[in-house]
N, C-alpha and C positions, 0 to 999 in steps of 0.2 A: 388480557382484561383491560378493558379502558376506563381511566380514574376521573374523574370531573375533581379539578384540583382550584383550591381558592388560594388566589396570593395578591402581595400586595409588592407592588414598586414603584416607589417616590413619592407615596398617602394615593396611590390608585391603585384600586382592585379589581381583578380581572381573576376572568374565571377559564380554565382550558381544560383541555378533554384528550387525554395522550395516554399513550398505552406503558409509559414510564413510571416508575415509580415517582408516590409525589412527592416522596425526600429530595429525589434528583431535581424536581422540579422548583421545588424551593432552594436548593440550592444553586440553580441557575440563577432564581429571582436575586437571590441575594449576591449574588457576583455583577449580575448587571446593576444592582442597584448602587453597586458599592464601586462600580468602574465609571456610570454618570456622576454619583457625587464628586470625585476624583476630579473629572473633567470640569463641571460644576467650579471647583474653586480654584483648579489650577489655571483655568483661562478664563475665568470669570463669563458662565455662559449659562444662559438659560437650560430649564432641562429639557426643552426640545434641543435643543440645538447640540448638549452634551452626550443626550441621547443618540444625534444621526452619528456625531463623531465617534461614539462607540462602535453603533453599527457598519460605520464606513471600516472602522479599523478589524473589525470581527471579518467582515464580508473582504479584504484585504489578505488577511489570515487562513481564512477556505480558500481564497485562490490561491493563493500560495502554498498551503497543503495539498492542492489539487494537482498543479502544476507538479509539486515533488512526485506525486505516488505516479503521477503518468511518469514520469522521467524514471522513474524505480520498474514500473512496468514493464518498458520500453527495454530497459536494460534484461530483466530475467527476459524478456521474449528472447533478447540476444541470444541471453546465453544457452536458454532453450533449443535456439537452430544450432549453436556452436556443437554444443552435446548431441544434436543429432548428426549433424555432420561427421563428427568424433566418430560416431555409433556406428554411423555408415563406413567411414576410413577403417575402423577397428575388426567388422565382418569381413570386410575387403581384405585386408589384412594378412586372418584367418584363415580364409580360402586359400590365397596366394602359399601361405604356411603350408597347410595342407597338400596343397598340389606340390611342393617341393619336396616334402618330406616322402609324398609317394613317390617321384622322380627318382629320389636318393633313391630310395629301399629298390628300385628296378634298377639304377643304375650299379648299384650293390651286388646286386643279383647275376649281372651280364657280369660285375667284374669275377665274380665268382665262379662263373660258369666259363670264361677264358681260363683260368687260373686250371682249372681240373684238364 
């Protein structure tokens, strides 16, 4: 369901349309609002400008989150082929098992049928 949500950050009101609830939404406003004032007095800057600096440091943060979960990807792929490789060695294996243990029991057999 999509909410047409009213908020306000820094005395501007803006109106958005999102399929979030609008508590989240307002609580987004209110962390931006509260990450430009920060910027605001710590570097003494206008709120355009405390503004890009927020957004630069947010847009900073997704690549960097991006960057990890590909690196995270990349590794379960790994391990994904290891384990099937595993899978593959471990049938091989098997077979090889198999074929021995019927060797024995014939070769079992011949010794037994010397032995009489």
């Amino acid at each position: 369901m999509t909410h047409k949500i009213k908020f306000m950050i820094c005395g501007k009101e803006y109106i958005l349309q999102s399929l979030d609830p609008p508590n989240h939404v307002y609580e987004l406003a209110r962390v931006l609002e509260e990450r430009i004032e920060e910027y605001k007095q710590e570097f003494e800057l206008s709120t355009h400008d405390a503004a890009i600096m927020v957004a630069l440091h947010a847009l900073d943060d997704v690549e960097k989150e991006k960057q990890h979960s590909e690196d995270i990807y990349a590794e379960v792929m790994h391990y994904v082929e290891e384990a099937g490789l595993a899978r593959i060695e471990h049938d091989s294996a098997l077979k090889t098992i198999n074929a021995l243990h019927s060797e024995i029991a014939k070769l079992k057999g011949q010794l037994q049928n010397r032995k009489l």
